[in-house]
C-alpha positions as CSV (number, residue, x, y, z in Angstrom):
1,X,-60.9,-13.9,4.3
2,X,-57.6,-15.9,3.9
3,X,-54.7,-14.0,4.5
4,X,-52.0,-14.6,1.7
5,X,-49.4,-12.4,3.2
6,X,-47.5,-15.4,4.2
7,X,-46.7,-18.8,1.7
8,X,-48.9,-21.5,2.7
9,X,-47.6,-24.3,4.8
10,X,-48.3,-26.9,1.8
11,X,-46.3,-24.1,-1.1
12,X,-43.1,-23.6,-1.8
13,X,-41.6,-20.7,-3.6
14,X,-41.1,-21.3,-7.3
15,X,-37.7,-21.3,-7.7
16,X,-36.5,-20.1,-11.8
17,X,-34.3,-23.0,-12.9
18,X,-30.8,-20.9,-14.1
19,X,-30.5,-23.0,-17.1
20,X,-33.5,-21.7,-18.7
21,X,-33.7,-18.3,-17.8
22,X,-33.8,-16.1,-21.2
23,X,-30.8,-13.6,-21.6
24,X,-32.4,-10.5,-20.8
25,X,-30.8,-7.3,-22.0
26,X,-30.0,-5.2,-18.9
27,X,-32.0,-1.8,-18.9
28,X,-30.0,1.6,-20.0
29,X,-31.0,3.8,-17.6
30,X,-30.5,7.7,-18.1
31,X,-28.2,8.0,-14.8
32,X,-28.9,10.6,-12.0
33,X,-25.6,10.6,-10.3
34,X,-21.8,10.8,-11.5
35,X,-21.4,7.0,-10.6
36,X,-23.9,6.0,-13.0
37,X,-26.5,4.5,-10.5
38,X,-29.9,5.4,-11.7
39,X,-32.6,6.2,-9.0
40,X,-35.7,4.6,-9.4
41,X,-38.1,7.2,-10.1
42,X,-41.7,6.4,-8.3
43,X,-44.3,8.0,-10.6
44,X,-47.7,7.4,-11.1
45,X,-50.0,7.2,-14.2
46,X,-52.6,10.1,-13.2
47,X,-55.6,8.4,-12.6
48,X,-58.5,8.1,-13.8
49,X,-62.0,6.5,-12.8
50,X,-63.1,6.0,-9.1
51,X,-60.2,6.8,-7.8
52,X,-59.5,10.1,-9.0
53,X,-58.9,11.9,-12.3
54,X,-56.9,11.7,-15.1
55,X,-56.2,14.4,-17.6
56,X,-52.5,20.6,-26.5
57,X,-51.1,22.0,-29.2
58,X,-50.3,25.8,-30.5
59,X,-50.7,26.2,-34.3
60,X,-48.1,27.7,-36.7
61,X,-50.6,29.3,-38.8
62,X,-51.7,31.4,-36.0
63,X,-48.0,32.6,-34.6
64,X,-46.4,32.9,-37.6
65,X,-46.2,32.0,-40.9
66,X,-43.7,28.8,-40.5
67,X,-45.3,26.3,-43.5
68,X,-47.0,23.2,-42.5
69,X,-48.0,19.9,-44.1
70,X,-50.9,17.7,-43.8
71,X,-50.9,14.1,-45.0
72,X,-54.1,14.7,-47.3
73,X,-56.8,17.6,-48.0
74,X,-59.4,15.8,-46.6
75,X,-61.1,16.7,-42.5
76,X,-59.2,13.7,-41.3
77,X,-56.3,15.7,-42.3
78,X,-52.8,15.8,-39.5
79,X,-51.1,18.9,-40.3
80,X,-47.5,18.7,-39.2
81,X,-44.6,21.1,-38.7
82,X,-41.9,21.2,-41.4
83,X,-39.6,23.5,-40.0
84,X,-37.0,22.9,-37.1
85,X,-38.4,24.5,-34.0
86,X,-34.9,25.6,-32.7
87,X,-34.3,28.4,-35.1
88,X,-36.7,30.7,-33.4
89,X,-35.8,29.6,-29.7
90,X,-34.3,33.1,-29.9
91,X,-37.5,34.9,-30.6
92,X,-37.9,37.7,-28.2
93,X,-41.5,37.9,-29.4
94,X,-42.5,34.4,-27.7
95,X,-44.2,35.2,-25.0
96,X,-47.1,32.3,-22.8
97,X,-50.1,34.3,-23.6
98,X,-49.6,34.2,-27.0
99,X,-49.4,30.5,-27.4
100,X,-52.2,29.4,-24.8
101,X,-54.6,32.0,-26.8
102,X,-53.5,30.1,-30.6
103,X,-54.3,26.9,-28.9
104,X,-56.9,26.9,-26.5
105,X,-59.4,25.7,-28.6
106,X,-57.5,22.6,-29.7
107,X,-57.9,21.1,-25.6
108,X,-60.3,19.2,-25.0
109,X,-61.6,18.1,-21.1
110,X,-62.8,14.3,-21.3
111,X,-65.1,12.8,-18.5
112,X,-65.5,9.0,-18.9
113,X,-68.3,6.8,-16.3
114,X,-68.0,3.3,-15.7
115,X,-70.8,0.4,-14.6
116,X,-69.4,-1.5,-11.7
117,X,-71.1,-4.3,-9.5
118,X,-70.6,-5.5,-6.3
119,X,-73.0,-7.2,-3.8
120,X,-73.1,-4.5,-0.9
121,X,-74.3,-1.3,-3.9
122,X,-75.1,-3.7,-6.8
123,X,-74.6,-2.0,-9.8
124,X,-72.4,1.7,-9.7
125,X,-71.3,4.5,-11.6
126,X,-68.1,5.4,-11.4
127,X,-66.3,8.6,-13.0
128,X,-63.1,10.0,-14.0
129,X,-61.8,12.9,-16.2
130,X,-58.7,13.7,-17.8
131,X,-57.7,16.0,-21.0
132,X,-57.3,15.1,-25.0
133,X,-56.2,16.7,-28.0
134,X,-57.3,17.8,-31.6
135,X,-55.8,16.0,-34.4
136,X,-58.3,16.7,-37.5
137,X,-60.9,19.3,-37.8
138,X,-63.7,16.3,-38.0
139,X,-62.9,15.3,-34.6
140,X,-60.0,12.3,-33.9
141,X,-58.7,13.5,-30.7
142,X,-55.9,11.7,-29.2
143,X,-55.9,11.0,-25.0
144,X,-54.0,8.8,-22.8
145,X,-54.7,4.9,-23.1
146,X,-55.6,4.6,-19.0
147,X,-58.2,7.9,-19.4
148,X,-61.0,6.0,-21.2
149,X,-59.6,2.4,-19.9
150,X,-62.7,0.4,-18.8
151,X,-65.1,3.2,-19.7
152,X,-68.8,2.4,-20.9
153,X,-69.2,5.9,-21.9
154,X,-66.8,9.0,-22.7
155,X,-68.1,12.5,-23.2
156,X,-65.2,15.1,-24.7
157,X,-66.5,18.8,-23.7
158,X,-64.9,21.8,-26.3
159,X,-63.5,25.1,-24.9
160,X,-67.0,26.7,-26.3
161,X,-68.8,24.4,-23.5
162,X,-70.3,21.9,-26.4
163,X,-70.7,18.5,-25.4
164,X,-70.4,15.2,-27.8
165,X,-70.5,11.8,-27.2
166,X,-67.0,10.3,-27.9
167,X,-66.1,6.7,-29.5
168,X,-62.9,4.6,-28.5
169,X,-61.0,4.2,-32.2
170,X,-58.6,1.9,-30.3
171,X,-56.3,1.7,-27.5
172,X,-53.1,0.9,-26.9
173,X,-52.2,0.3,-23.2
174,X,-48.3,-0.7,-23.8
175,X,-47.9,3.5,-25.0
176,X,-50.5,4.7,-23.0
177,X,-52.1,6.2,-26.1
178,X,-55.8,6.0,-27.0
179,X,-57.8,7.9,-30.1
180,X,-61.4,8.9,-29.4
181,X,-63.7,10.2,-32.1
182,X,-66.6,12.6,-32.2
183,X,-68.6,13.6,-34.5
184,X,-68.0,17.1,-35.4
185,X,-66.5,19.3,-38.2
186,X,-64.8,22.6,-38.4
187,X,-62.7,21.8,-34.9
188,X,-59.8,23.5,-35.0
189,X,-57.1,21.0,-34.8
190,X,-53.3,20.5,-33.4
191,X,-50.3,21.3,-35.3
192,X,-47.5,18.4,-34.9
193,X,-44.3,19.3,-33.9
194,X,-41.0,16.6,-34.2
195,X,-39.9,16.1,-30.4
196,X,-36.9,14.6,-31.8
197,X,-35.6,18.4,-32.3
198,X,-35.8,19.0,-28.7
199,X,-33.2,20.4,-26.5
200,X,-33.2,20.0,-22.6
201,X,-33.9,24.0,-21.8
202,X,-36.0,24.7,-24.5
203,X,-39.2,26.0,-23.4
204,X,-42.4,23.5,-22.5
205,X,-46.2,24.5,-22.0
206,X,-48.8,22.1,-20.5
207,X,-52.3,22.8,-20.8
208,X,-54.8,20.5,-19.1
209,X,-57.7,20.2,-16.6
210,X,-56.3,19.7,-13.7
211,X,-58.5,18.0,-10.9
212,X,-61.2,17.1,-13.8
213,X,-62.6,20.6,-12.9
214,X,-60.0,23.5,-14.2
215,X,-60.4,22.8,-17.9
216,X,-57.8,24.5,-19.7
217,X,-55.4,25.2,-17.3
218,X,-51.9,26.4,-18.6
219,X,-48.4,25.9,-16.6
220,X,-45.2,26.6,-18.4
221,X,-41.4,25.6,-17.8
222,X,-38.7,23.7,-19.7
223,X,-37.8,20.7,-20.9
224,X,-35.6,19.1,-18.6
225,X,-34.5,15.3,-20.0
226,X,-35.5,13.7,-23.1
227,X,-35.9,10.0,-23.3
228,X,-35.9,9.5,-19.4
229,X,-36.9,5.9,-18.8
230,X,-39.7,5.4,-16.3
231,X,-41.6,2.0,-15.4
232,X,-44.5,1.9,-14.4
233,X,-46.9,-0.8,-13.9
234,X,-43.8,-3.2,-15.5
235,X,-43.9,-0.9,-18.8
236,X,-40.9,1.3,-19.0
237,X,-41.5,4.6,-21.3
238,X,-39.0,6.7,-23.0
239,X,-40.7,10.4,-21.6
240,X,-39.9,13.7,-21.7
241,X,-39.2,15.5,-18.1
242,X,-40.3,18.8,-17.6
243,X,-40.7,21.2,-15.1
244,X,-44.2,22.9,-15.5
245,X,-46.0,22.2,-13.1
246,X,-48.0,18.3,-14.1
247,X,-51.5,17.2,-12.0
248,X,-54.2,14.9,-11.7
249,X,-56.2,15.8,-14.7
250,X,-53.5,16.6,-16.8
251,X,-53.6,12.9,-18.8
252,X,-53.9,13.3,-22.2
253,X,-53.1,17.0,-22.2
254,X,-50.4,18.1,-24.3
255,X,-47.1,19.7,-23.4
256,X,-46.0,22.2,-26.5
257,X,-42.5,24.2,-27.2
258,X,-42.8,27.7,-28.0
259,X,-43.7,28.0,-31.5
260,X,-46.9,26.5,-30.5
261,X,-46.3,23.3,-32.0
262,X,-47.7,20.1,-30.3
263,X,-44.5,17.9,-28.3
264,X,-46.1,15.2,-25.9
265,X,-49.0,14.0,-24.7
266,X,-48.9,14.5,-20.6
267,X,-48.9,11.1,-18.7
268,X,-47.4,11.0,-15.7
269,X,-45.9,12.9,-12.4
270,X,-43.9,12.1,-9.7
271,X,-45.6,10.9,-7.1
272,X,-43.7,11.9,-3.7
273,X,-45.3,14.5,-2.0
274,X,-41.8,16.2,-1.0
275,X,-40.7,16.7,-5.0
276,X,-42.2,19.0,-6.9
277,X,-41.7,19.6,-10.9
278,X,-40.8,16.1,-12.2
279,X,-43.7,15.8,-15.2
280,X,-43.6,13.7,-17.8
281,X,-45.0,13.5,-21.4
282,X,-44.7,10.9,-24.0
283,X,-42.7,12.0,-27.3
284,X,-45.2,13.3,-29.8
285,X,-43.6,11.5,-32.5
286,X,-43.7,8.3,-30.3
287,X,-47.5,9.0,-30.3
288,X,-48.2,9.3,-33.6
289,X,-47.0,6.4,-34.8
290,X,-49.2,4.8,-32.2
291,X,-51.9,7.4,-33.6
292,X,-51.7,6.4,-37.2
293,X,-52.1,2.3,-36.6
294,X,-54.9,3.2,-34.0
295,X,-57.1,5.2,-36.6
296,X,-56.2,2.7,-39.4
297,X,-56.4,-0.9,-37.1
298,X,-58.0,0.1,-34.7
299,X,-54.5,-1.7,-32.7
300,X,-50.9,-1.1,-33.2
301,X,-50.3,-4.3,-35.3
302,X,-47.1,-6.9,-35.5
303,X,-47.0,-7.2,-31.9
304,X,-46.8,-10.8,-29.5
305,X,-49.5,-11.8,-27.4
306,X,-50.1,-15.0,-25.2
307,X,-53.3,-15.2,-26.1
308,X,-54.6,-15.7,-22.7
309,X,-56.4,-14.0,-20.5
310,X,-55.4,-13.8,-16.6
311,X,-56.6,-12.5,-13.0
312,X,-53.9,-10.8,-11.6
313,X,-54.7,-11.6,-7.4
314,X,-51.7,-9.2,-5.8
315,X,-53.7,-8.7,-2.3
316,X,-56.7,-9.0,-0.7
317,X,-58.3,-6.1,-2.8
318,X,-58.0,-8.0,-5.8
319,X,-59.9,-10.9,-4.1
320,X,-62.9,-8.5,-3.1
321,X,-62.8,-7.3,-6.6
322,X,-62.9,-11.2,-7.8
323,X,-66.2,-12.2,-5.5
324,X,-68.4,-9.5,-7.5
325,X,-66.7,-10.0,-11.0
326,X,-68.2,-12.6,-14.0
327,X,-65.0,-15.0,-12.7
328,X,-65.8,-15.5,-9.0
329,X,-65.6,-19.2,-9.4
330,X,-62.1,-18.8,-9.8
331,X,-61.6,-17.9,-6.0
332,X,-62.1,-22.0,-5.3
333,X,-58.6,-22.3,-6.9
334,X,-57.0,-19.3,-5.5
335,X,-54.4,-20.8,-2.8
336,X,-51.5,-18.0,-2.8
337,X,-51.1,-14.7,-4.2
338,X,-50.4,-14.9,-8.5
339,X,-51.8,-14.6,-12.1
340,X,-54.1,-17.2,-12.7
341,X,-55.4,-18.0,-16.1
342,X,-59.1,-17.7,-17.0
343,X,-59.4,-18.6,-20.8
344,X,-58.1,-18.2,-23.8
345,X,-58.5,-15.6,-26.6
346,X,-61.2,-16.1,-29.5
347,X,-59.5,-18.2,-31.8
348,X,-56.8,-19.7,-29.8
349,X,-56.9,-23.3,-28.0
350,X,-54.6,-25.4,-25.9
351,X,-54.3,-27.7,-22.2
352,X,-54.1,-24.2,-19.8
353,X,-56.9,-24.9,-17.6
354,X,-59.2,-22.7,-16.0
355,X,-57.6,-21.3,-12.4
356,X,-54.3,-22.7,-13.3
357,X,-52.0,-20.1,-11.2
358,X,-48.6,-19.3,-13.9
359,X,-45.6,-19.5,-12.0
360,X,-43.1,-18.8,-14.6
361,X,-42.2,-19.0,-18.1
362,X,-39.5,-20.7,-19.7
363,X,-37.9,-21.1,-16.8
364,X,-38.8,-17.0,-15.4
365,X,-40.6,-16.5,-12.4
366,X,-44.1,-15.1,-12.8
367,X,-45.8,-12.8,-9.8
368,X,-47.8,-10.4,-11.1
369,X,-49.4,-9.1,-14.4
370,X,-46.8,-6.9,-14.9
371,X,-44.1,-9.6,-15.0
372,X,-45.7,-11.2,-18.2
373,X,-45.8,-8.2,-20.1
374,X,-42.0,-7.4,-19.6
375,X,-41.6,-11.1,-20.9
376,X,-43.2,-10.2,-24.3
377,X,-40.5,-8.1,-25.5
378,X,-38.2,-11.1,-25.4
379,X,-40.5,-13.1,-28.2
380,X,-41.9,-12.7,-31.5
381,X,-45.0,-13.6,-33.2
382,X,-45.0,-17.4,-34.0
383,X,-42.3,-18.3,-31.2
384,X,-43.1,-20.9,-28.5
385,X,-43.0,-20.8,-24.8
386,X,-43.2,-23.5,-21.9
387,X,-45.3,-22.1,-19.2
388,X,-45.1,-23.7,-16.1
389,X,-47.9,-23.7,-13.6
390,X,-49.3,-24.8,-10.3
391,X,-52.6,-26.9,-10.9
392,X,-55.1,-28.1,-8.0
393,X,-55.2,-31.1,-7.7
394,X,-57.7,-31.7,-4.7
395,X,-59.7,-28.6,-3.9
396,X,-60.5,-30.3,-0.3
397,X,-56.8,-30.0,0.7
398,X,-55.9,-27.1,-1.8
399,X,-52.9,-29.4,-3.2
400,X,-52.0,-28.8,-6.0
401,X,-49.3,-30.2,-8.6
402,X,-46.4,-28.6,-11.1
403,X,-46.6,-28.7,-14.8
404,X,-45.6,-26.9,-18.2
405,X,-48.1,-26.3,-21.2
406,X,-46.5,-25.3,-24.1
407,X,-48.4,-22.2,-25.8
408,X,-47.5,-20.3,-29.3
409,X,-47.3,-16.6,-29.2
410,X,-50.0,-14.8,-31.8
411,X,-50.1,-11.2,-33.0
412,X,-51.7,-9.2,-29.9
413,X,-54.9,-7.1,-31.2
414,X,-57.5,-4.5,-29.4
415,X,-54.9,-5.3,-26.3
416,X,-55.8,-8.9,-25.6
């Protein structure tokens, strides 16, 4: 196996031409000392699939009698909160137990399998689990985007030890928010809170299934930031912090304050073994609005996508994972470490060639995956872009030549 830890003698660096480089708005980052110098916070989505496992929501009506709303008086009904959380934050009467026993029947566990090939097993199952949530009593349950990603099948398992057959509604990996769909009626769903009511101290309850294995586990603490930015994988989220205790398992459990009402969806911890209660969750409101495109799309909708697809090759993993995948042809014009392109997306045409290797665009360099989908929030549907790329031009030698493709940015759908 080539080793692509070093440039190759014929390669040079691509170096980003200053002229062209796009003005990039510089981050605001919630800083973590007095001199305004934000740590990098290393986190990890919890995982799900082969690798391990990823992954709720207390209802009014069953606390108190604080009104709700629903946005129609059918099954597929959301009921959300209409009254500010913080006025009871006071409430002697609030107590753990009360909450986990209104909403225990709103968490769902999730275990997800996935076919994989490769030419020492041939074809494998691979599993992973995480957590999801309630919305309507007919069954839309809401999860975290990388908990079903790349699953074939996904099974969501009740409190009451029933069993159904899920559906993906739609995914959105940029939120990390995906709605599933069984068929089912008289669930008992989630209330909605409004997490932009939320004050750092107020209490915070995660409910999950930690491991894939301890369905319906409940830790509790507070919530420590809100809108902490965290990247990960080249996305930065806006997340709540909290403090109760967050595990593998947890994804797409929910995090609720202490009327019951449902605040974030869990999606992340920190991942250094020597720092314990940094959890995350994304906003509920956030979510939602994710939700509501998902279950009426099917995609969140008015976003720009290049309308290509790519093969991220960051190590020699990646390359393993390319000899027992549909593109392996592409290894004959792998010649450094890079995205390379593999086709375009139904619909859309143009001169990118099959294992052209994208070195930058409009003048920004381009290593990773991850690079071009920080570049899309600096374009908008119908904008153009010159992508520059390294083309073989003698696969004998591996030499290969510079050149920029011009490509037009469409509206992204179903993630492509």
């Amino acid at each position: 196996m080539q080793n692509f830890s070093t440039p190759q003698n014929q390669y040079t660096s691509y170096q980003s031409d200053p002229t062209k480089n796009r003005g990039f708005k510089k981050q605001k980052r919630g800083g973590m000392s007095k001199g305004g110098i934000a740590a990098l916070i290393a986190v990890c989505i919890l995982v799900s699939g082969a690798a391990g496992v990823g992954g709720t929501i207390v209802a009014n009506r069953y606390l108190d009698n604080n009104s709700t709303e629903s946005t129609s008086n059918t099954d597929s009904s959301i009921i959300y909160q209409n009254v500010n959380s913080k006025e009871n934050l006071g409430d002697t009467n609030y107590n753990v137990a009360n909450v986990v026993q209104a909403v225990a029947d709103t968490v769902v566990e999730i275990v997800t399998e996935q076919v994989s090939t490769n030419s020492i097993f041939g074809q494998y199952i691979s599993t992973g689990a995480g957590s999801g949530v309630i919305l309507t009593e007919d069954g839309y349950i809401v999860t975290c985007a990388h908990v079903i990603e790349g699953a074939t099948t996904v099974k969501v398992t009740l409190t009451d030890g029933t069993s159904y057959d899920a559906t993906v509604v739609g995914s959105d990996t940029q939120t990390d928010i995906a709605l599933i769909k069984i068929e089912a009626t008289g669930l008992t769903s989630a209330v909605i809170g409004d997490s932009d009511t939320l004050v750092v101290g107020e209490p915070a309850i995660a409910i999950g299934n930690p491991l894939g294995e301890l369905g319906g586990t409940t830790t509790s603490g507070i919530i420590s930031a809100l809108e902490r930015e965290v990247t990960i994988d080249g996305t930065t989220y806006k997340l709540l912090q909290t403090n109760a205790a967050i595990n593998p398992g947890n994804s797409g459990g929910a995090l609720f304050d202490n009327n019951g009402n449902l605040i974030g969806i869990v999606n992340a911890k920190e991942s250094g073994t020597a720092i314990e209660g940094l959890g995350f969750a994304i906003p509920i409101n956030d979510a939602m609005e994710v939700v509501e495109q998902l279950k009426s799309n099917g995609y969140v909708s008015g976003r720009p996508a290049f309308g290509i697809y790519v093969y991220d090759v960051s190590d020699d993993t990646a390359l393993y994972g390319l000899r027992n995948s549909d593109y392996k042809a592409l290894l004959n014009y792998v010649n450094n470490y890079g995205v390379y392109f593999l086709k375009y997306t139904d619909g859309q045409t143009g001169d990118l060639q099959f294992g052209d290797r994208i070195v930058a665009i409009d003048g920004v360099t381009v290593s990773n995956q991850a690079d071009l989908k920080s570049l899309l929030s600096e374009y908008k549907i119908g904008d153009t872009a010159t992508v520059t790329v390294s083309r073989i031009s003698d696969s004998q030698s591996g030499r290969s030549n510079m050149l920029d493709v011009t490509i037009t940015l469409i509206e992204a759908a179903a993630n492509n």
